[in-house]
C-alpha positions as CSV (number, residue, x, y, z in Angstrom):
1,X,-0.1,18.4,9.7
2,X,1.8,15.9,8.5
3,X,0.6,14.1,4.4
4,X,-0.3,10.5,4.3
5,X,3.0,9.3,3.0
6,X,5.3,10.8,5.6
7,X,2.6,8.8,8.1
8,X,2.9,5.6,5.9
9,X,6.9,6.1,6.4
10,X,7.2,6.2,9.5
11,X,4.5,4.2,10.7
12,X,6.2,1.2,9.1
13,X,9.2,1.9,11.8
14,X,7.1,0.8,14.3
15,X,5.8,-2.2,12.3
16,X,8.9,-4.2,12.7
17,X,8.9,-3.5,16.4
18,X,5.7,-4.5,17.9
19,X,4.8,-7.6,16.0
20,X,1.5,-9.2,16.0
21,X,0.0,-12.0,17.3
22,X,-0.6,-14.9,14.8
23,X,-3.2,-17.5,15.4
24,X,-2.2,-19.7,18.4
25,X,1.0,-18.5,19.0
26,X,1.3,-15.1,21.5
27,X,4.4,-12.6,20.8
28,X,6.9,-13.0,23.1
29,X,7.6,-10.6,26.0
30,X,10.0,-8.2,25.1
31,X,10.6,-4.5,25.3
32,X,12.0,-1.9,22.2
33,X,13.4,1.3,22.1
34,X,13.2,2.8,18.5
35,X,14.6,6.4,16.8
36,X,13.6,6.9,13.2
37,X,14.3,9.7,11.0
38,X,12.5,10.9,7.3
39,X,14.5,13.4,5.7
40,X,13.7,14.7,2.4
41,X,12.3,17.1,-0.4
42,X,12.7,20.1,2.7
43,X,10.6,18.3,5.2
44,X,12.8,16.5,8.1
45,X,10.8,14.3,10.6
46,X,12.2,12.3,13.8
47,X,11.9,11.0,17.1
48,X,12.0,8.2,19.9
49,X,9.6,5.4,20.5
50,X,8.9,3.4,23.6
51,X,7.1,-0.5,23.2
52,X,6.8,-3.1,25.8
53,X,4.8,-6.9,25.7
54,X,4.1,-8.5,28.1
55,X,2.4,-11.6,28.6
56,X,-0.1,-13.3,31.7
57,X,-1.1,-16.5,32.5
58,X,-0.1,-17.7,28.9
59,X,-3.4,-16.8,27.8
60,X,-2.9,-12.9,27.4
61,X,-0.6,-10.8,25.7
62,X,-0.6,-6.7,26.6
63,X,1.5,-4.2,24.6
64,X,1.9,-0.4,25.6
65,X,3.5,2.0,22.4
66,X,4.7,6.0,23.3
67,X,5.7,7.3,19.8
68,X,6.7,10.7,19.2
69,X,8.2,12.9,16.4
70,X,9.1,16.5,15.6
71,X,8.9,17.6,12.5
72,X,10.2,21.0,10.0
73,X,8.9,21.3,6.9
74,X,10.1,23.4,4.3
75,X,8.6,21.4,1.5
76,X,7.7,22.3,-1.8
77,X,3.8,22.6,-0.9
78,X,5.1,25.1,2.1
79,X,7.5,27.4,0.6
80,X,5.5,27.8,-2.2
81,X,2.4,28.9,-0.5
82,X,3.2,29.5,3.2
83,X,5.8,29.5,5.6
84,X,8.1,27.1,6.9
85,X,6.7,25.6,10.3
86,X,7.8,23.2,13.3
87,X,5.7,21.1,15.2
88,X,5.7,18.0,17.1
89,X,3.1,14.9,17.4
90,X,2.7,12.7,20.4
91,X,0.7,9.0,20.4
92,X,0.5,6.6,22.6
93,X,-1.8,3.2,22.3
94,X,-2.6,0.1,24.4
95,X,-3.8,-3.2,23.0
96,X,-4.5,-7.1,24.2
97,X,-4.5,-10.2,22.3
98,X,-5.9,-13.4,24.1
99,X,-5.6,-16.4,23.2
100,X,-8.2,-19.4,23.3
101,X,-7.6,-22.4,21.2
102,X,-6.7,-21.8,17.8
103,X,-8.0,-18.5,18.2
104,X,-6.1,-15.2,18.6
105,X,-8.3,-11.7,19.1
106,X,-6.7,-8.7,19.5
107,X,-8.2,-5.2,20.6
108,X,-6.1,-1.9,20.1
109,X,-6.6,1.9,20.9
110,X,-4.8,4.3,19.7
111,X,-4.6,8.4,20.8
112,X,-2.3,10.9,18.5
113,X,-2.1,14.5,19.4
114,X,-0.8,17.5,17.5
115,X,-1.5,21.4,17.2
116,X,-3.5,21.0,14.6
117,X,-4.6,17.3,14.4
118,X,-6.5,14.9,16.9
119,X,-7.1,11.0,15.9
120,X,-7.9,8.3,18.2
121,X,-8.5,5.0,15.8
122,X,-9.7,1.4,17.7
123,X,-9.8,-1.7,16.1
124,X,-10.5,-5.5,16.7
125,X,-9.2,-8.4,14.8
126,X,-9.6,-12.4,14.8
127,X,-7.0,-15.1,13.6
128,X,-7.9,-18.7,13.7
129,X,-5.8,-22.0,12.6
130,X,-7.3,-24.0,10.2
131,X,-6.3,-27.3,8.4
132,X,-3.9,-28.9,11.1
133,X,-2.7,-25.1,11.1
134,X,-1.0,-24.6,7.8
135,X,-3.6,-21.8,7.2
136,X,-4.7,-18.7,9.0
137,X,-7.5,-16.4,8.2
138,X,-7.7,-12.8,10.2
139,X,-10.2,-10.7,9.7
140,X,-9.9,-6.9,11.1
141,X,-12.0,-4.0,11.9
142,X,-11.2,-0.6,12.8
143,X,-13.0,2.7,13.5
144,X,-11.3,6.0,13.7
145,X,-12.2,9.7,14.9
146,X,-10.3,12.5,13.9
147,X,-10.4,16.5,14.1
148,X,-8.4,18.7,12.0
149,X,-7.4,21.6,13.2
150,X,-5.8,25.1,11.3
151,X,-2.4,26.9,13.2
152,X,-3.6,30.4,14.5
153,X,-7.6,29.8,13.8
154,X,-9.2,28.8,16.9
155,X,-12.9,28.8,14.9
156,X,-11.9,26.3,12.7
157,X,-12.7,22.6,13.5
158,X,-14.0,20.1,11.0
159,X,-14.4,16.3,11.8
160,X,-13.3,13.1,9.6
161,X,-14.3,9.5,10.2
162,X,-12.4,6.7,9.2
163,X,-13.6,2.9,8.9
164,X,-11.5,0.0,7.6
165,X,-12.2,-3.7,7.0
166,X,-9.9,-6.7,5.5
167,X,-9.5,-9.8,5.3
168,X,-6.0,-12.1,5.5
169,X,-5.3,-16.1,4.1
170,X,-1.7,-17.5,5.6
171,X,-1.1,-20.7,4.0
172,X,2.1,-22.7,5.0
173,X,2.1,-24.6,1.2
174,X,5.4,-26.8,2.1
175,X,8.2,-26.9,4.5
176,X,10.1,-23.7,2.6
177,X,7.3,-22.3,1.4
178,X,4.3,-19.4,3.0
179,X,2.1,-17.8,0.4
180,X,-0.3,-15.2,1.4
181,X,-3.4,-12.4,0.9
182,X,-4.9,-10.2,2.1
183,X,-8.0,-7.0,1.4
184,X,-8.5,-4.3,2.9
185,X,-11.7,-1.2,2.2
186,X,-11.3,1.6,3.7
187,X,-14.1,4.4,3.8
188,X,-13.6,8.4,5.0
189,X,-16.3,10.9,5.1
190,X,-16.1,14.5,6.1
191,X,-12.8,16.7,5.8
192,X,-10.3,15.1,3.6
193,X,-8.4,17.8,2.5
194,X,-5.1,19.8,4.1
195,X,-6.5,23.3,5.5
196,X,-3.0,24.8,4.3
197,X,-3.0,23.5,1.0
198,X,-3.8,25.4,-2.4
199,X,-4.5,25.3,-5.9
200,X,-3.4,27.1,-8.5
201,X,-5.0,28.8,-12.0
202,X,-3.9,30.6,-14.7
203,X,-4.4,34.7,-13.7
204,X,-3.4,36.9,-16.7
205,X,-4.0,40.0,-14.0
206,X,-0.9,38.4,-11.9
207,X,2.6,38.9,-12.3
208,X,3.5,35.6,-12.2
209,X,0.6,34.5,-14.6
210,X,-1.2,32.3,-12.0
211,X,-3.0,32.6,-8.9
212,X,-3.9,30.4,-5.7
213,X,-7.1,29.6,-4.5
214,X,-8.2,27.1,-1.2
215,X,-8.5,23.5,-2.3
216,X,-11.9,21.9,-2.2
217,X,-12.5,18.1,-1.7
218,X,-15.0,15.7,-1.8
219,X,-16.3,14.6,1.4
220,X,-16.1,10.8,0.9
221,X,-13.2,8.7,0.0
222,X,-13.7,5.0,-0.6
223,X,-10.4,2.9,-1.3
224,X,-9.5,-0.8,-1.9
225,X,-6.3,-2.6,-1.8
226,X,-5.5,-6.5,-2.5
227,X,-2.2,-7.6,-1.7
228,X,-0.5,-11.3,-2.4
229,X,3.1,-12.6,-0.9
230,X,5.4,-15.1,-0.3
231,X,8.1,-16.3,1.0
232,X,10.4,-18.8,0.5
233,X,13.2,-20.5,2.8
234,X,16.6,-21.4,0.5
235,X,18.4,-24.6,1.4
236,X,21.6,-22.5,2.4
237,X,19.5,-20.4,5.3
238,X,18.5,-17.7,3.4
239,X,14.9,-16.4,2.6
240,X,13.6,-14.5,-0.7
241,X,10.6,-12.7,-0.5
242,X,8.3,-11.3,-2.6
243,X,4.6,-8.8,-2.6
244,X,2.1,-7.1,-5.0
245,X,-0.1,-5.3,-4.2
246,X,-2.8,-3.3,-6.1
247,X,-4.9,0.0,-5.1
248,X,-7.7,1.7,-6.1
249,X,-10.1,4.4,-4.9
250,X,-13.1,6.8,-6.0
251,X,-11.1,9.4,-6.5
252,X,-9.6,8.0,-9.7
253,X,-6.4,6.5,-8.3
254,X,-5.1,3.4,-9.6
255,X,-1.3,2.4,-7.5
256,X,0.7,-0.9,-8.1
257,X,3.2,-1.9,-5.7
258,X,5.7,-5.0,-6.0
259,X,8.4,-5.3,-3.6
260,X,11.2,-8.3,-3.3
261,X,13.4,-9.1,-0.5
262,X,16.5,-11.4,0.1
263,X,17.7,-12.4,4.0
264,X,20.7,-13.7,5.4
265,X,21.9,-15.0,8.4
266,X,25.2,-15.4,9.4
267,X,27.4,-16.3,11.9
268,X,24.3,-17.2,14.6
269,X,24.5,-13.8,16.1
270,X,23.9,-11.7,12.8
271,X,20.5,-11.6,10.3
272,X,21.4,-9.3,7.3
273,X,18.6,-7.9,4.5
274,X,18.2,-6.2,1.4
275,X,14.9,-5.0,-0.6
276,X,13.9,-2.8,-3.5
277,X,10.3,-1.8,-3.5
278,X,8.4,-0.1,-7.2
279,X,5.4,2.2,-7.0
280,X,3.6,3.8,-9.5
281,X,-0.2,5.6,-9.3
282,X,-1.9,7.9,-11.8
283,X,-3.8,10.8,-10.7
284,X,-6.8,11.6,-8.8
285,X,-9.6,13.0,-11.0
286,X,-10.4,16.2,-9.8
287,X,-6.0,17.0,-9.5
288,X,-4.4,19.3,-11.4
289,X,-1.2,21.7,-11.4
290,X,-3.2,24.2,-13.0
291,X,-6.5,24.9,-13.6
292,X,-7.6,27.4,-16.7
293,X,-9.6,29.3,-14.0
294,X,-10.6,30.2,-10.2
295,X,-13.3,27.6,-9.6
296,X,-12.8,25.2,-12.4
297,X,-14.4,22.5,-11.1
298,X,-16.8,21.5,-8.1
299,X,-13.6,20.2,-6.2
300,X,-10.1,20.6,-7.2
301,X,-6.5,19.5,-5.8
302,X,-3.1,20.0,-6.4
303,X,-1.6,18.0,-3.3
304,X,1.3,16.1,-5.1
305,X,0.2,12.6,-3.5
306,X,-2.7,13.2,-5.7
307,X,-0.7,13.3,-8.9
308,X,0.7,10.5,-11.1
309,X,3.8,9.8,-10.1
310,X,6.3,6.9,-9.6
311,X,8.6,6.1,-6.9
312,X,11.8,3.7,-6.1
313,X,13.4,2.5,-3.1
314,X,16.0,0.4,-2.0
315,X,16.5,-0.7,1.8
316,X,19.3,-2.2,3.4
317,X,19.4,-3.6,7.1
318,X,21.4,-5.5,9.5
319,X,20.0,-7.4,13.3
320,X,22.9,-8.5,15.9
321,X,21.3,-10.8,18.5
322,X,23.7,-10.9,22.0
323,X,22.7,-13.2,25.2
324,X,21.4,-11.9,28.2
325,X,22.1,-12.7,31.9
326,X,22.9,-8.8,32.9
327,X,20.2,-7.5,34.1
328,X,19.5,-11.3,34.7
329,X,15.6,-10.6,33.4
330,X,17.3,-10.2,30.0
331,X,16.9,-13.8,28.5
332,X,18.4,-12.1,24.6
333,X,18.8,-8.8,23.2
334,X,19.5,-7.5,19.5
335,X,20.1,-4.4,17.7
336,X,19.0,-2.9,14.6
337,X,19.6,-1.0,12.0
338,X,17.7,0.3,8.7
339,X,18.3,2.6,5.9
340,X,15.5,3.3,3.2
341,X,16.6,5.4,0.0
342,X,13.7,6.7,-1.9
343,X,13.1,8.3,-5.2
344,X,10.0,10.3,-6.2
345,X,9.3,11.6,-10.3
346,X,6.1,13.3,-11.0
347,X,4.7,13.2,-13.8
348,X,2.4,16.0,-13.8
349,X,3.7,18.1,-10.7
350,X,5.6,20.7,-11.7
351,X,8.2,23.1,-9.1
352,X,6.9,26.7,-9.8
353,X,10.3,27.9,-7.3
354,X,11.8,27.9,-11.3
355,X,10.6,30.8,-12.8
356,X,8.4,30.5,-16.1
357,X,5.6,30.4,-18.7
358,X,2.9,29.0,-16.4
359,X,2.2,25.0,-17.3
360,X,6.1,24.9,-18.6
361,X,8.2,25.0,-15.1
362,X,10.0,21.8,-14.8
363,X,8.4,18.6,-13.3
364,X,9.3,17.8,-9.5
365,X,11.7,15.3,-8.2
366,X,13.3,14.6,-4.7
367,X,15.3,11.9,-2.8
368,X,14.1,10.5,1.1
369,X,16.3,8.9,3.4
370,X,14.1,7.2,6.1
371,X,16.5,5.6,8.7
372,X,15.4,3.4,12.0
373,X,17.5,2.4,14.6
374,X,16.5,0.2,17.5
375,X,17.0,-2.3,20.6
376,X,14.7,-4.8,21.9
377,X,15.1,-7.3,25.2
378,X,13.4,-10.0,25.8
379,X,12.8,-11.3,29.2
């Protein structure tokens, strides 16, 4: 069962391969073939990916996605209180956009399957050109059924529902220059918690002067998220880019995020960029490394995404675009490349593999590389 992060991660591969259909405008028939890889702080997670667009009657645009990856952990939440595992996650989705005026709607279904975790998340969205088109608003909806499973306990089974709303602005303010926003509320009820995961508490009984005990969640999760960008196009055909976004949630977690990008073109055939990305969120109320006693609170967590901690990255990538004619389908083709280096430092997360005083082992900190490499056609 893979954490939320490692999902954002590599999720964002697939971002830069599909594209989405803006107001007006249909993506353009094309086909990709992606392999990404996450490795760090003992957890290693890759695979291929399959997309291909295709577009009818210039009206309709339909897009088919097989994504898979493997992954071995031997992370810091495993080796502490389990065992090292393997397992391997397979999704695949279909979606539509259509096209009718200055209106865009697009429909998608995704199914993931694992051993121990089921989703299958649908959504809708709307764009529509407003002002001679210089603006777009999209507004988004999606619903999502999941079932979390436990490795070698067929009785358990417990259910999570996921619902998300938002709401984008696009606004073209002059020839060099796009400034956008965007919300987005997302609400989960029922189990929120990993089934592996535990806490620990100060034991004076135990050798090592704490014990574990399961972690207990709430059952609902409300967050929000408000996000502004922009980009602007330099006189010498480059592009420097810019976001902020903030996040909240009832849980008690407060993120920031502001990432800045440069891009360069060069020589017609090549497209090189560079970006460095700051995060930083403080805990979750009910987390802590260690509680004074077994059953502290009504709900307790000590998953590290749930601790205050900051994180850096820096991202480097490159696109060369060739001409097509063989197979003579191929109108163009480019590859890609992308290397992500991340840095994590908690705050209040500390690595009990060091052997001391309980509460005085040394706060956590690991590296990520997150690499992607893929082709795409168009024809």
């Amino acid at each position: 069962m893979r954490t939320p992060l490692q999902r954002l991660l590599l999720v964002a591969a697939l971002i830069g391969m599909a594209g989405r259909a803006a107001a007006g405008v249909l993506p353009e028939d094309r086909a990709d073939l992606l392999y990404h890889m996450y490795d760090g702080g003992g957890v290693q997670i890759d695979g291929p990916s399959l997309l291909v667009r295709k577009s009818f009657l210039e009206k309709v645009s339909v897009v088919g996605n097989y994504y898979m990856d493997m992954v071995s952990s031997a992370s810091i939440d495993v080796v502490t209180t389990a065992s090292p595992y393997k397992e391997k996650r397979k999704q695949w989705s279909l979606g539509a956009d259509a096209m009718r005026g200055k209106t865009t709607y697009s429909v998608n279904y995704i199914n993931s399957r694992e051993n121990d975790y089921d989703a299958d998340t649908a959504s809708f969205s709307l764009s529509q050109d407003l002002f001679g088109d210089l603006t777009t608003v999209t507004l988004g909806y999606s619903r999502g059924w999941d079932k979390v499973r436990r490795r070698n306990d067929p009785t358990f089974e417990e259910p999570t529902d996921r619902r998300s709303y938002s709401v984008g602005v696009s606004q073209i303010v002059t020839k060099n220059l796009i400034l956008g926003a965007a919300f987005e509320t997302i609400t989960d009820e029922g189990f929120l918690n990993n089934p592996y995961r535990s806490v620990r508490y100060l034991d004076p009984t135990s050798g090592t002067g704490y014990s574990f005990e399961p972690e207990v969640y709430p059952h609902t999760h409300t967050s929000n998220a408000i996000a502004i960008n922009g980009k602007y196009y330099l006189p010498f055909r480059a592009a420097v880019s810019g976001e902020y976004r903030y996040y909240s949630d009832t849980w008690g977690i407060n993120a920031h995020t502001a990432d800045f990008g440069y891009t360069q073109p060069w020589n017609k055939k090549w497209i090189f960029d560079a970006n460095i990305r700051y995060y930083t969120q403080g805990h979750a109320d009910f987390y802590s490394d260690l509680f004074p006693r077994s059953g502290a609170q009504n709900f307790e967590g000590r998953d590290k995404e749930l601790a205050t901690f900051d994180s850096y990255a820096i991202g480097v990538g490159a696109s060369y675009e060739f001409p097509g004619g063989w197979p003579r389908f191929v109108q163009k083709g480019s590859l890609n490349f992308r290397l992500d280096h991340i840095w994590f430092d908690y705050k209040d997360f500390r690595d009990i593999r060091v052997s001391a005083a309980p509460g005085s082992e040394p706060l956590y900190s690991f590296e990520a590389n997150v690499l992607q490499l893929f082709g795409s056609i168009w024809f």
